[in-house]
MARMIGU-372178 format. One record per residue: x, y, z of N, C-alpha, C in turn; residue in three letters; residue number from 0. Coordinates in nm, 2 decimals. Layout:
# residues N
SITE     n.u     n.v     n.w    ca.u    ca.v    ca.w     c.u     c.v     c.w  resn  resi
SITE       X       Y       Z       X       Y       Z       X       Y       Z   ala   NUM
...
***
This chain:
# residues 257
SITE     n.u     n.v     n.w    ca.u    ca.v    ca.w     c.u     c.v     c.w  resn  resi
SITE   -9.32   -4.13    6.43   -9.33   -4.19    6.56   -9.21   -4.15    6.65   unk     0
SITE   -9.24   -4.11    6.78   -9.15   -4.08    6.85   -9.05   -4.23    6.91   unk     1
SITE   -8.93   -4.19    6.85   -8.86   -4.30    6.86   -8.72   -4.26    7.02   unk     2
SITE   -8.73   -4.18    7.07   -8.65   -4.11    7.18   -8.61   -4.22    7.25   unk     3
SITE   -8.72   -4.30    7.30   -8.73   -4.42    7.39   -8.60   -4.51    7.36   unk     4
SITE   -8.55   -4.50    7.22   -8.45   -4.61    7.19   -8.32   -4.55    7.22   unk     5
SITE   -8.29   -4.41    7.20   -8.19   -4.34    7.20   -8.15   -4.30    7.41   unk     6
SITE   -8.27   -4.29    7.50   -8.27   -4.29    7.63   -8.20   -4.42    7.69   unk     7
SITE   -8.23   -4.53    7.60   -8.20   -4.63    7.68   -8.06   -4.75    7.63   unk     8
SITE   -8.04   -4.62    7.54   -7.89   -4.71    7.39   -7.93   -4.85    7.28   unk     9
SITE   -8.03   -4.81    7.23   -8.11   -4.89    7.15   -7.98   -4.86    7.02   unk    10
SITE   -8.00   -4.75    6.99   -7.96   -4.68    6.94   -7.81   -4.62    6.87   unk    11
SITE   -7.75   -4.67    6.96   -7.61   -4.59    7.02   -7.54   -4.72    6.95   unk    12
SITE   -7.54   -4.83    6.86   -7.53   -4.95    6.82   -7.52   -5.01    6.68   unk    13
SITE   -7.43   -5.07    6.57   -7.47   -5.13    6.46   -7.60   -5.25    6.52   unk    14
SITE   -7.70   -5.27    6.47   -7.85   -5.36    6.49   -7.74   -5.51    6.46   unk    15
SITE   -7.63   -5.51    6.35   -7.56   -5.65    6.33   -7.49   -5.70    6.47   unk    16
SITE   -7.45   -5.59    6.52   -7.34   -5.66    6.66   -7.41   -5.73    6.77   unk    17
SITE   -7.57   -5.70    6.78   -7.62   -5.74    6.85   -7.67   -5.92    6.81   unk    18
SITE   -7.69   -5.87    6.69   -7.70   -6.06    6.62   -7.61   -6.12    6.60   unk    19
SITE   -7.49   -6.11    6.60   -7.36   -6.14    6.57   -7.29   -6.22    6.65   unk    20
SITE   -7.36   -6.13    6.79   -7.25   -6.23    6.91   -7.32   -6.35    6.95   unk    21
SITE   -7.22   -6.45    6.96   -7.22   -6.58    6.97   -7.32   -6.62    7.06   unk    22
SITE   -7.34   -6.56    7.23   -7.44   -6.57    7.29   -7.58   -6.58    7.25   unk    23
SITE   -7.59   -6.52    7.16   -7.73   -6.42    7.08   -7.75   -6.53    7.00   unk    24
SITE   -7.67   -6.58    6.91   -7.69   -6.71    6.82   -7.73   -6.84    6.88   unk    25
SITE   -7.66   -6.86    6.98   -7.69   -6.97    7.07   -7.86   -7.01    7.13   unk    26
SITE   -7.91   -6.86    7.16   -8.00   -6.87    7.23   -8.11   -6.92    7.22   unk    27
SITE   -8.21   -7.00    7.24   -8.30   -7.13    7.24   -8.35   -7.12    7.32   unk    28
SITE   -8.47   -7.00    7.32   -8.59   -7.05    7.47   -8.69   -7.06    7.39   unk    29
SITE   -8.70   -7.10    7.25   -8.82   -7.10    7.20   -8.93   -7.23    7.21   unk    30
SITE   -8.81   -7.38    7.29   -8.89   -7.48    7.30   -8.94   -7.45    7.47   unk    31
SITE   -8.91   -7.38    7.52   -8.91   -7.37    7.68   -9.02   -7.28    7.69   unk    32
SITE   -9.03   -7.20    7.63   -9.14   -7.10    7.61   -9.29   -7.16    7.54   unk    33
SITE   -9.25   -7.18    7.43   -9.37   -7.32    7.40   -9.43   -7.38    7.45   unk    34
SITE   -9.37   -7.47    7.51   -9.38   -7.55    7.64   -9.48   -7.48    7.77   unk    35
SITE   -9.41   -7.39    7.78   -9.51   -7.33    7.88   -9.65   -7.27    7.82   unk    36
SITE   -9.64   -7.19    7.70   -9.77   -7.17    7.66   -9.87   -7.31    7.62   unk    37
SITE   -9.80   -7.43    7.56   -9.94   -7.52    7.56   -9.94   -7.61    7.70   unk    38
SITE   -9.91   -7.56    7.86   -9.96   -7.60    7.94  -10.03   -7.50    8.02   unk    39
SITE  -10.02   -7.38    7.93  -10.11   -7.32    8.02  -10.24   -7.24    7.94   unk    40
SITE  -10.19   -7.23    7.81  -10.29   -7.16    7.75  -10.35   -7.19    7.65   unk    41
SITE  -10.48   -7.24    7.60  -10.53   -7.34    7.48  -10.56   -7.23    7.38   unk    42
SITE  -10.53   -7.09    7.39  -10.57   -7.01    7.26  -10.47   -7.00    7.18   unk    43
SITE  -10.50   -6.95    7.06  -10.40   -6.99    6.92  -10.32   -6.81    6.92   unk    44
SITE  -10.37   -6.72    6.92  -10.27   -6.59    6.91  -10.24   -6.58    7.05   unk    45
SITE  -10.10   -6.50    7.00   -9.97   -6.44    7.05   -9.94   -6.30    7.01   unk    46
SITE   -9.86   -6.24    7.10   -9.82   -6.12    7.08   -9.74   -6.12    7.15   unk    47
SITE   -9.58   -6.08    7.12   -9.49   -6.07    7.15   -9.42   -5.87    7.14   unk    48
SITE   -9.41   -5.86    7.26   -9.35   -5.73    7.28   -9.18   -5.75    7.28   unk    49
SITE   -9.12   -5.61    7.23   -8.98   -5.63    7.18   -8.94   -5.74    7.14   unk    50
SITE   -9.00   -5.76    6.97   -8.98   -5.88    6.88   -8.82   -5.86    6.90   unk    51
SITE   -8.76   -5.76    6.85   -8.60   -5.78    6.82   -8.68   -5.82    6.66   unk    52
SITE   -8.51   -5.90    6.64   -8.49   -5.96    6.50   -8.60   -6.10    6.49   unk    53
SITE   -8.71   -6.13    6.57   -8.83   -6.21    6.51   -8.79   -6.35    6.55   unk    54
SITE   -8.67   -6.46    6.63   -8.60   -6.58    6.68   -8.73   -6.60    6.72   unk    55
SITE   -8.79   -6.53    6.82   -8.90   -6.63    6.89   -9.02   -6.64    6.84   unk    56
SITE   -9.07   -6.52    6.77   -9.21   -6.50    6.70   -9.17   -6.62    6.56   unk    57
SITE   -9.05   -6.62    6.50   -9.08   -6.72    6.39   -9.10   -6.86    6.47   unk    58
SITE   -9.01   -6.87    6.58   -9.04   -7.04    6.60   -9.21   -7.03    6.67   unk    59
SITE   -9.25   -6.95    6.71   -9.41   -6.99    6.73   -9.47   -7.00    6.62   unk    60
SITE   -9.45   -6.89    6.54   -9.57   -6.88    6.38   -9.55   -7.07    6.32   unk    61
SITE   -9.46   -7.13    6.30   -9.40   -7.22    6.26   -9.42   -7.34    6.34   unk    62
SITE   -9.44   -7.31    6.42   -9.51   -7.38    6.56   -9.71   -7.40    6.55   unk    63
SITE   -9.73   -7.32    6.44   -9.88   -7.33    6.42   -9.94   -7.21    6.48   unk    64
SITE   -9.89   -7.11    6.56   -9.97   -7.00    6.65   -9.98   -6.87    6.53   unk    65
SITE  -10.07   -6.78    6.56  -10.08   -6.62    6.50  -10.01   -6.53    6.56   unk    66
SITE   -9.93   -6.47    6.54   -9.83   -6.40    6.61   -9.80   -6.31    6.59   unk    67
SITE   -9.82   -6.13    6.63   -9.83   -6.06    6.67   -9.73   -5.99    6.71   unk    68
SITE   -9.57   -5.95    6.63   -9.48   -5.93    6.67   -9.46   -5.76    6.68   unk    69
SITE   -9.42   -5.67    6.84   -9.41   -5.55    6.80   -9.29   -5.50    6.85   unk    70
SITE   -9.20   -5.43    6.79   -9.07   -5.34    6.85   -9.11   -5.18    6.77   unk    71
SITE   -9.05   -5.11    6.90   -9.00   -4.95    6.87   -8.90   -4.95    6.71   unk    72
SITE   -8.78   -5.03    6.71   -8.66   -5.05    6.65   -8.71   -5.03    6.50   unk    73
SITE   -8.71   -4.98    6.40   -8.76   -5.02    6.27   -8.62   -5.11    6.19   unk    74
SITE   -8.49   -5.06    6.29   -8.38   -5.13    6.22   -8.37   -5.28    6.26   unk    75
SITE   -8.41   -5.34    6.40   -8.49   -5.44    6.38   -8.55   -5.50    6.36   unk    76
SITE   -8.73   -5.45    6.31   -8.80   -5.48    6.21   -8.75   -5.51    6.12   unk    77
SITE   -8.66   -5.45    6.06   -8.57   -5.45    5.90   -8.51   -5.62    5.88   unk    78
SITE   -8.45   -5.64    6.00   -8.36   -5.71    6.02   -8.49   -5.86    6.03   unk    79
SITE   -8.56   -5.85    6.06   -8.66   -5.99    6.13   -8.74   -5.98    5.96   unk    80
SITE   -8.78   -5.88    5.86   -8.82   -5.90    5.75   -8.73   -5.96    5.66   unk    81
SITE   -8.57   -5.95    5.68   -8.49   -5.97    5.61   -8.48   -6.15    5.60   unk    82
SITE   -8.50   -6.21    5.75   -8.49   -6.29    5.75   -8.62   -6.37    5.75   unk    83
SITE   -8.70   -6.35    5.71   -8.88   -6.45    5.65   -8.85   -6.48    5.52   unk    84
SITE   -8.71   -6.45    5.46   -8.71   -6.55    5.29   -8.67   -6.66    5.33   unk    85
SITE   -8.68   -6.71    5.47   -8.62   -6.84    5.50   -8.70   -6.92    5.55   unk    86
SITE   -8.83   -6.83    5.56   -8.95   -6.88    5.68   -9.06   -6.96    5.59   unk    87
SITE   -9.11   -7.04    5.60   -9.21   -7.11    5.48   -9.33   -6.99    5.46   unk    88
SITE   -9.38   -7.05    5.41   -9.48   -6.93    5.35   -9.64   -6.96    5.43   unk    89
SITE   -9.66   -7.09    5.47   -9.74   -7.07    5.52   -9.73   -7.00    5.73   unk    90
SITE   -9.60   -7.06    5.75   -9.59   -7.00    5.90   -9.58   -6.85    5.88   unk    91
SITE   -9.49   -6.80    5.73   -9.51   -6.61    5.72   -9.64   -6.58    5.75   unk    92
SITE   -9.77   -6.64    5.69   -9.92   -6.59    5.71   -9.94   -6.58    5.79   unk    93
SITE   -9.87   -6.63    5.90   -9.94   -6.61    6.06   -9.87   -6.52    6.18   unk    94
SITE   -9.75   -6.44    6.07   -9.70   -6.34    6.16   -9.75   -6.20    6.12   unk    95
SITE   -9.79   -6.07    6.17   -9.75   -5.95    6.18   -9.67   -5.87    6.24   unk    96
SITE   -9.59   -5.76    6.14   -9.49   -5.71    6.20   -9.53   -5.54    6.26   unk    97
SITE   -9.52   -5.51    6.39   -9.61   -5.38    6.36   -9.47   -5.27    6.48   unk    98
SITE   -9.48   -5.19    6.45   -9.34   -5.07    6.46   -9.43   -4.99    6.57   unk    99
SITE   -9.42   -5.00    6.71   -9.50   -4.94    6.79   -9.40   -4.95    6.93   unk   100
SITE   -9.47   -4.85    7.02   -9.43   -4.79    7.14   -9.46   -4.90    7.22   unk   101
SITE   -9.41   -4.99    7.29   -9.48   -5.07    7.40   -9.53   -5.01    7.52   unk   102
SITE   -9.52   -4.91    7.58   -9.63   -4.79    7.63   -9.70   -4.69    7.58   unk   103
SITE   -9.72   -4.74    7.51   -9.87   -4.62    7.41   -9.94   -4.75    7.29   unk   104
SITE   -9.89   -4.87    7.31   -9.97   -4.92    7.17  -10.10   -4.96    7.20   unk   105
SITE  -10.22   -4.92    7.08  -10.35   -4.98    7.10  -10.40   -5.08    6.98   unk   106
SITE  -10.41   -5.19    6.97  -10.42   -5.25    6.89  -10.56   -5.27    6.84   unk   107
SITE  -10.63   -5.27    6.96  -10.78   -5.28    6.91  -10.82   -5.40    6.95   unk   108
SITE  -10.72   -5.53    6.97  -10.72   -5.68    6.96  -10.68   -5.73    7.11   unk   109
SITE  -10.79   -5.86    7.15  -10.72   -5.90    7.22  -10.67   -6.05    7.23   unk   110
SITE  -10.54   -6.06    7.27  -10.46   -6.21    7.30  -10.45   -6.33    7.38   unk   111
SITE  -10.43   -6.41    7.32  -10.44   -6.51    7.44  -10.30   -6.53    7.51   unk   112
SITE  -10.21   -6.50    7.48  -10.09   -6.48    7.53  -10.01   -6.40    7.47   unk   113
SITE   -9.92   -6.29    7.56   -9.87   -6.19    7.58   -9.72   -6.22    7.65   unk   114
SITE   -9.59   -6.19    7.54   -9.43   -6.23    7.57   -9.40   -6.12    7.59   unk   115
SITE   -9.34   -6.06    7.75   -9.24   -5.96    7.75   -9.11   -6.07    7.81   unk   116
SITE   -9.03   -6.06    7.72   -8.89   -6.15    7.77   -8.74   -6.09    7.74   unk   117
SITE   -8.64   -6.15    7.79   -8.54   -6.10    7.73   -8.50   -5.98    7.85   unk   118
SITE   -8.58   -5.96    7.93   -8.54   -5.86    8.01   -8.56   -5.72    7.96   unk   119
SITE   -8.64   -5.70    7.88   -8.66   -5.57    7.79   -8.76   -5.46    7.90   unk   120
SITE   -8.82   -5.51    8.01   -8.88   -5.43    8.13   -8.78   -5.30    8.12   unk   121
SITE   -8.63   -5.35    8.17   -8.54   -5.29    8.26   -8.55   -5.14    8.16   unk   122
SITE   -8.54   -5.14    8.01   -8.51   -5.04    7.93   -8.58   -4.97    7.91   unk   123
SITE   -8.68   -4.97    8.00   -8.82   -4.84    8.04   -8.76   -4.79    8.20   unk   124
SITE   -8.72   -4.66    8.15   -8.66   -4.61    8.27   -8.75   -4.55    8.34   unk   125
SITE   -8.84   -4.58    8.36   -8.96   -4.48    8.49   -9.01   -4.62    8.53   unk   126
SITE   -9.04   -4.59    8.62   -9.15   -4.72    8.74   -9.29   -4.64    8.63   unk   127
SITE   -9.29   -4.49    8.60   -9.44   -4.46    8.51   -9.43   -4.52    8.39   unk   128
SITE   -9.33   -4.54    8.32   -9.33   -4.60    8.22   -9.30   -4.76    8.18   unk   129
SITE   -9.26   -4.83    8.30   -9.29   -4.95    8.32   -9.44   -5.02    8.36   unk   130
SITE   -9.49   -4.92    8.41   -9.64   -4.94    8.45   -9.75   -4.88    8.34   unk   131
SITE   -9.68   -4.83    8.24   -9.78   -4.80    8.11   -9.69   -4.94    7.99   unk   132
SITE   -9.63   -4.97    8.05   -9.60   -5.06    7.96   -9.75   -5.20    7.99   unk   133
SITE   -9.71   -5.25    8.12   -9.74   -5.34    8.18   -9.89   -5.27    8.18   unk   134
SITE   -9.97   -5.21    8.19  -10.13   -5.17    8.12  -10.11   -5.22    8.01   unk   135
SITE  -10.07   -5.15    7.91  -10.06   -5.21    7.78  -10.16   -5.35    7.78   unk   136
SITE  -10.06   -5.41    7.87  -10.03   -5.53    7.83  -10.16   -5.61    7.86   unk   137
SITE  -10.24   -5.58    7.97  -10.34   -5.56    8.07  -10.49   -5.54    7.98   unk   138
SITE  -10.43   -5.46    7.91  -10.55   -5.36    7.85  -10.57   -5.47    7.70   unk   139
SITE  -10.50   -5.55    7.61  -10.48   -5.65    7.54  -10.48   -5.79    7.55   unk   140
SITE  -10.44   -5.83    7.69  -10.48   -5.95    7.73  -10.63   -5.99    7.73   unk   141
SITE  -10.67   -6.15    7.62  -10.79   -6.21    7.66  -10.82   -6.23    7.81   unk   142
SITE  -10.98   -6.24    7.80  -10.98   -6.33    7.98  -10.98   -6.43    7.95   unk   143
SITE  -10.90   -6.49    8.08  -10.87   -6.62    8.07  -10.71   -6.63    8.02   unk   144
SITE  -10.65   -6.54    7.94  -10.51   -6.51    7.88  -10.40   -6.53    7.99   unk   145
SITE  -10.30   -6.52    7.91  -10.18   -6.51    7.98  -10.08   -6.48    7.95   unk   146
SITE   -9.94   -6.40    8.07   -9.91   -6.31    8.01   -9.76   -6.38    8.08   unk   147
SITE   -9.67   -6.37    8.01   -9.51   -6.42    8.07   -9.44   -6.32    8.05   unk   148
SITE   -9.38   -6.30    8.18   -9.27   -6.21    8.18   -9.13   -6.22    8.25   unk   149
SITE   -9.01   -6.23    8.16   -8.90   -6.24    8.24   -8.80   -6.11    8.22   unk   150
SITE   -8.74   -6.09    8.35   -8.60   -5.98    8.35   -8.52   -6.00    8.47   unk   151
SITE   -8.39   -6.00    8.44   -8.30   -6.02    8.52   -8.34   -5.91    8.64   unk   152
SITE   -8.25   -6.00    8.78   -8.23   -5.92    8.87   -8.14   -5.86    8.87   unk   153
SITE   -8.18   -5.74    9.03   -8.08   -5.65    9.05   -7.90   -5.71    9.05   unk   154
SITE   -7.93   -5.85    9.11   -7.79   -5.90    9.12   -7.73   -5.96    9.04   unk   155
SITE   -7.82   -6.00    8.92   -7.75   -6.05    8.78   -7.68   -5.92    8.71   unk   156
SITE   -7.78   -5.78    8.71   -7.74   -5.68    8.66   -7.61   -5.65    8.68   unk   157
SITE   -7.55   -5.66    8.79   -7.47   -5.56    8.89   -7.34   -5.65    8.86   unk   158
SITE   -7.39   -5.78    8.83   -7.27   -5.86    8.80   -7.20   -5.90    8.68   unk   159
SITE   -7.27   -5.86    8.60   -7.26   -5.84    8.43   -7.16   -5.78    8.38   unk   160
SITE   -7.10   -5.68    8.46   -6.99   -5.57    8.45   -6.96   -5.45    8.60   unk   161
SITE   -6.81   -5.49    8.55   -6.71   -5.42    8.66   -6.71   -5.24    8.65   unk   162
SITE   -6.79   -5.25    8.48   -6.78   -5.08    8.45   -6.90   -5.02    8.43   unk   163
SITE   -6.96   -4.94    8.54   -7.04   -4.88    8.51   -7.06   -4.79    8.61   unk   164
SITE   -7.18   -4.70    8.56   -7.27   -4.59    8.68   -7.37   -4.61    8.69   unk   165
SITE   -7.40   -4.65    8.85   -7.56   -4.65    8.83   -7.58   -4.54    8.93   unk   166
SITE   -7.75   -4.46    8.94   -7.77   -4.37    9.00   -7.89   -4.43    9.13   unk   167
SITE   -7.87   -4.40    9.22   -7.97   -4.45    9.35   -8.10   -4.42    9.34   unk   168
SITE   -8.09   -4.30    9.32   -8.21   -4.24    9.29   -8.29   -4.24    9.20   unk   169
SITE   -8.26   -4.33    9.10   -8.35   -4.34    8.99   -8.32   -4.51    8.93   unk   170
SITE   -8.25   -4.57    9.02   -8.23   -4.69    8.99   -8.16   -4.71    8.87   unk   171
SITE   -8.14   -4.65    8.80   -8.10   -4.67    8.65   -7.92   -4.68    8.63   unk   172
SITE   -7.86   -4.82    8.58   -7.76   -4.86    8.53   -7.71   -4.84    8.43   unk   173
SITE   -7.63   -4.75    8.43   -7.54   -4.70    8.25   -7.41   -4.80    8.27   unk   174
SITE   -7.39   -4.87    8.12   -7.23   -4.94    8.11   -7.19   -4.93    7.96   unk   175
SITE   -7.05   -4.93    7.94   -7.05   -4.96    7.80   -7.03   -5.08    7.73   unk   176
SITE   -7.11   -5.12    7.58   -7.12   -5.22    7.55   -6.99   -5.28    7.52   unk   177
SITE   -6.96   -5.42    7.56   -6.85   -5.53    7.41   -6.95   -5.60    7.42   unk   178
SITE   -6.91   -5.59    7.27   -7.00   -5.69    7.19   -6.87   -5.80    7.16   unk   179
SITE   -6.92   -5.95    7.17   -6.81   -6.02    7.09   -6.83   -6.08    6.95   unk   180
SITE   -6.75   -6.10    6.88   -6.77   -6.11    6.76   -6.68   -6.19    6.70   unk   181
SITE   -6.66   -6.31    6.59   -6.57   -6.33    6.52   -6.53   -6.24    6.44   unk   182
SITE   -6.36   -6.24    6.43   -6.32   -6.24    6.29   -6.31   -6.34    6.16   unk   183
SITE   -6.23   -6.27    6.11   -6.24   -6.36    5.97   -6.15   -6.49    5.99   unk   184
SITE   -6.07   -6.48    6.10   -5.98   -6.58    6.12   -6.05   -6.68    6.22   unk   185
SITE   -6.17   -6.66    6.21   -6.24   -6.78    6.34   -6.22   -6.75    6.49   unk   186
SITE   -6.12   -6.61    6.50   -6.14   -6.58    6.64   -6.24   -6.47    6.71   unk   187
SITE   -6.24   -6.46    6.86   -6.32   -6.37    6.92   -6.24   -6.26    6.92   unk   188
SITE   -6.33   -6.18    6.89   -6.28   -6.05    6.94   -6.37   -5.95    7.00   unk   189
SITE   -6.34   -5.82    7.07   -6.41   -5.79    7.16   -6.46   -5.63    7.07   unk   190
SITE   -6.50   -5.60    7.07   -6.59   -5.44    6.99   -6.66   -5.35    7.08   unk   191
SITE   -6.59   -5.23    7.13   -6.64   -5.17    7.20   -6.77   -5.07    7.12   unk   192
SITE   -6.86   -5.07    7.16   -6.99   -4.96    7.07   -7.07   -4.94    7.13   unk   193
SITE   -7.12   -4.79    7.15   -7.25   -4.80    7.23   -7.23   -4.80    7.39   unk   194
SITE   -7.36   -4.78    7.42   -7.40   -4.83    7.57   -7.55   -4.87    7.60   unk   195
SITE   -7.60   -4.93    7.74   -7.71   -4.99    7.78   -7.72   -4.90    7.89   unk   196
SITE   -7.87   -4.88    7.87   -7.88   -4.83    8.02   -8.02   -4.87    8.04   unk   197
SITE   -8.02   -4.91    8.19   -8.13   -4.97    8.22   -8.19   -4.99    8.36   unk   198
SITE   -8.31   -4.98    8.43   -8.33   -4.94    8.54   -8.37   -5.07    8.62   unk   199
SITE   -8.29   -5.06    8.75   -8.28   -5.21    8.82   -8.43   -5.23    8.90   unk   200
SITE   -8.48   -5.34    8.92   -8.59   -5.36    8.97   -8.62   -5.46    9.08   unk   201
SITE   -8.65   -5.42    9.23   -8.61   -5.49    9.32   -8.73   -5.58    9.32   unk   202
SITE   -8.78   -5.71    9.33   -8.90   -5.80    9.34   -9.00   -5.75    9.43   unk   203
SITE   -9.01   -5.66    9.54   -9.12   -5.59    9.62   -9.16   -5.43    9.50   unk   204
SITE   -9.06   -5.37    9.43   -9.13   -5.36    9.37   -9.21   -5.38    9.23   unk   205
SITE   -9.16   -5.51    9.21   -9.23   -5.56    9.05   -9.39   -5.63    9.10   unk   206
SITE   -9.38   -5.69    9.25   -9.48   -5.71    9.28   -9.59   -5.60    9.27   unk   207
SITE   -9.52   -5.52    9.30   -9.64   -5.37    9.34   -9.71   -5.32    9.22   unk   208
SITE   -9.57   -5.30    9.09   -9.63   -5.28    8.93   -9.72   -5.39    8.86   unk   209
SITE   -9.69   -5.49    8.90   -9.80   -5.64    8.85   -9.96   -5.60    8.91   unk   210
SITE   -9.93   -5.57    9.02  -10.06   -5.53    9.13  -10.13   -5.42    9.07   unk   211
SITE  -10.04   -5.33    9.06  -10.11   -5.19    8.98  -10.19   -5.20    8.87   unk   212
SITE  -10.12   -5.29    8.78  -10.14   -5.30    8.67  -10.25   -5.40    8.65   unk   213
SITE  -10.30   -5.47    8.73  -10.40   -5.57    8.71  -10.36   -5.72    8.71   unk   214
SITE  -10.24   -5.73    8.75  -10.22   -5.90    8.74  -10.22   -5.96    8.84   unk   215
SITE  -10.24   -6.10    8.83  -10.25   -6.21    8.92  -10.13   -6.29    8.87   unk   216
SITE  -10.03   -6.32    8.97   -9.92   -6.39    8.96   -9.96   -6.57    8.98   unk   217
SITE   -9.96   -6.60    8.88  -10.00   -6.76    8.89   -9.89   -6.79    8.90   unk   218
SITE   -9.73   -6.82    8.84   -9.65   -6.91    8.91   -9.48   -6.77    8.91   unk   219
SITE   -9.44   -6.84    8.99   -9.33   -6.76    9.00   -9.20   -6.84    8.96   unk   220
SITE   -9.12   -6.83    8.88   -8.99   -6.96    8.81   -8.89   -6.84    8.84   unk   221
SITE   -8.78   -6.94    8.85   -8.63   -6.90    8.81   -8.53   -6.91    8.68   unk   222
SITE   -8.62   -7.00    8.61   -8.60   -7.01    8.47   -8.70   -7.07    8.38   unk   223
SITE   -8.70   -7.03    8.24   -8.75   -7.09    8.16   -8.87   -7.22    8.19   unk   224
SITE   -8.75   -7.30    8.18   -8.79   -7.43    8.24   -8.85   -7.45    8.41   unk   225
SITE   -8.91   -7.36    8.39   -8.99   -7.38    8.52   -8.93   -7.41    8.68   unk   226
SITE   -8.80   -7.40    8.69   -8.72   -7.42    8.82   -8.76   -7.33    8.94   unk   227
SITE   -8.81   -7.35    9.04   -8.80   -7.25    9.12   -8.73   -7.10    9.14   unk   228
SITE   -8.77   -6.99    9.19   -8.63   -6.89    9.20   -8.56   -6.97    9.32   unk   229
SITE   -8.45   -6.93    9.36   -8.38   -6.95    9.44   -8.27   -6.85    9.49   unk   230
SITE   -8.22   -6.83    9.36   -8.11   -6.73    9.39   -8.07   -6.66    9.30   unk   231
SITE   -8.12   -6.53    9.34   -8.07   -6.43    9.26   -7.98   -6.40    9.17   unk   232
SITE   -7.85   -6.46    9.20   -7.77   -6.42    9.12   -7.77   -6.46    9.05   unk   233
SITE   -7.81   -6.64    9.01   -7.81   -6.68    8.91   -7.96   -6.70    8.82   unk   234
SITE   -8.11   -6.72    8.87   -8.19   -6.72    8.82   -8.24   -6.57    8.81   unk   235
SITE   -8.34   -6.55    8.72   -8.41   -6.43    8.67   -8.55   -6.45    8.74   unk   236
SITE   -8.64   -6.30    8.73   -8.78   -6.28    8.79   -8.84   -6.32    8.68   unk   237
SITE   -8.89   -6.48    8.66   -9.01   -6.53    8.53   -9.14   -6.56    8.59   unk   238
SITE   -9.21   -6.48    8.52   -9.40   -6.44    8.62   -9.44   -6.49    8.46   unk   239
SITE   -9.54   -6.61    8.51   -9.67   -6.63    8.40   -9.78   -6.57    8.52   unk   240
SITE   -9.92   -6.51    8.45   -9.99   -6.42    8.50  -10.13   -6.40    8.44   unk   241
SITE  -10.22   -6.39    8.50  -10.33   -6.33    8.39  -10.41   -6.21    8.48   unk   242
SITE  -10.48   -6.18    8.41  -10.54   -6.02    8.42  -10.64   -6.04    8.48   unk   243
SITE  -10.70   -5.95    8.66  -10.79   -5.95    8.69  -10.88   -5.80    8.60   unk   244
SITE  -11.02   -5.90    8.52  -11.09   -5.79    8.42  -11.20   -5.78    8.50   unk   245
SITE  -11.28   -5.65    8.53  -11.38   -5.66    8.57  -11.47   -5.59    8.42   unk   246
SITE  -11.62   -5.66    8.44  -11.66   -5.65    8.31  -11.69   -5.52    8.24   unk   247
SITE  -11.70   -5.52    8.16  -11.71   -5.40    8.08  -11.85   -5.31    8.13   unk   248
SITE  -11.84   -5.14    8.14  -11.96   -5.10    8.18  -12.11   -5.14    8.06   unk   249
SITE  -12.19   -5.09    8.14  -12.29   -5.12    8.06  -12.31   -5.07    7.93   unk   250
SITE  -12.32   -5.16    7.81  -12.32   -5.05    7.69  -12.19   -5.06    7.61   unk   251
SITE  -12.10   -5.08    7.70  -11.99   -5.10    7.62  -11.91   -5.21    7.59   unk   252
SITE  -11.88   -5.21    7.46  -11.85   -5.39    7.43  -11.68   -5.37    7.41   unk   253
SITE  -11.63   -5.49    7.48  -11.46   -5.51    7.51  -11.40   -5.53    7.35   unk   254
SITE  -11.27   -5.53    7.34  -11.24   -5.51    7.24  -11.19   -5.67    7.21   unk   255
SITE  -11.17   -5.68    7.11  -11.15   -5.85    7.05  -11.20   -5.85    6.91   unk   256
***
C-alpha cells in the first residue's frame, strides 16, 4: 500500500510513542461528548471511524455497545491500538475491526450509520482534490438516513499554535516543527524536538463548498464537542454533523450495504 500520504504530511517523520506520551493526548476525553451526540442523533448501531490513531475513541464506543469500524493509513498505529485490546474485554473486542487503508481511496463495500472524521485529521490531506476524495469516501459509505461528524481546527487556531513555522499562500499548506512534551523519569516536563506537521489551512467558505461537492447537508454547525455554538475562531473549531443527500440507485443496480 502506498503509504507516501504519511511521509507528505509528517506522519512519519516521528516515534508513534511521543505522540501518546504527551500529557495533552492522555488527557483527552471526547469520547462521552461524541457519544452523546451520536445517540441524539443517530438510532443505528455501526460506526466507522476514519484516522483511528491508537483506537481512545473506537474502544470507548465498541464498549459502549456499538460495531466499530476503525481505519488509519499508520500500520505503526494500528500496532499501537492492537497492543492495547489486552485491556479491552472480550466482548466489546468483537465489535471492533481494525482495517489499514487510504482514507481517499477506501472501498469497503459497507455502509454506516455513522461516520467520525475528528481530531482535525482533514487538514493532513494537502489538496482541496484530496480532501474532496476523502470526504466522497465518506459519502459513498454513509447509510441513508446516516450521519457523519466532522471536526478541524481553524485557520486561526492553526496560526496560533506556533510562533515557528512556513506556511505557503498558494497552497495553503502550514509546515512547523514538532515539541512533543513528555515526562521524565524525575516527574518533570520536558520538551523533545522530532519531526514535523504539515498541514493545509481551511477557510469555512471553502469547507462549505467541499461538503457541497461532496454531497452533504449540514444539519448543525457547533464550536465544540458539546454542542456550543461557533463563535470565535480562535478558540472554537469547525464541528459539522451531516448526512448525505443519496439519490437512488439506477435502475438495476442495488446500493451497497
Amino acid at each position: 500500500m502506498d503509504t507516501s500520504r504519511l511521509d507528505s504530511c509528517g506522519w512519519s517523520s516521528f516515534r508513534t510513542e511521543l505522540f501518546f506520551d504527551e500529557p495533552g493526548r492522555q488527557s483527552r476525553q471526547v469520547g462521552p461528548s461524541i457519544l452523546k451526540i451520536i445517540r441524539q442523533y443517530s438510532p443505528g448501531s455501526s460506526i466507522l471511524e476514519l484516522c483511528c490513531g491508537g483506537g481512545t475513541l473506537a474502544i470507548f464506543l465498541a464498549e459502549a455497545g456499538y460495531q466499530v469500524t476503525a481505519l488509519d493509513l499508520s500500520e505503526s498505529m494500528l500496532s499501537a491500538f492492537r497492543e492495547r485490546l489486552s485491556a479491552v474485554n472480550p466482548e466489546a473486542q468483537s465489535r471492533l475491526t481494525l482495517l489499514c487503508k487510504d482514507v481517499c481511496t477506501f472501498d469497503l463495500a459497507l455502509e454506516y450509520d455513522f461516520i467520525i472524521l475528528e481530531d482535525d485529521f482533514l487538514g493532513y490531506l494537502l489538496t482541496d482534490k484530496d480532501q474532496l476524495a476523502c470526504l466522497s469516501r465518506v459519502h459513498r459509505h454513509l447509510r441513508s438516513g446516516g450521519r457523519f461528524l466532522l471536526t478541524n481546527k481553524t485557520p486561526d487556531q492553526e496560526l496560533s499554535e506556533s510562533t515557528a513555522y512556513d506556511y505557503a499562500p498558494q497552497t495553503k499548506v502550514l509546515t512547523r516543527p514538532n515539541n512533543w512534551t513528555s515526562i521524565d523519569d524525575n516527574g518533570q516536563p520536558t520538551t523533545i524536538r522530532e519531526g514535523f506537521e504539515r498541514r493545509r489551512l481551511i477557510e469555512p467558505d471553502e469547507l462549505d463548498c467541499l461538503l457541497q461537492k461532496a454531497g452533504f447537508d449540514i444539519l448543525h454547525r457547533w464550536g465544540t464537542l458539546d454542542q456550543e455554538p461557533f463563535r470565535d475562531p480562535s478558540t472554537h473549531e469547525y464541528i459539522f454533523l451531516m448526512q448525505a443527500r443519496k439519490p437512488p440507485p439506477p435502475a438495476g443496480e442495488k446500493a451497497p450495504g
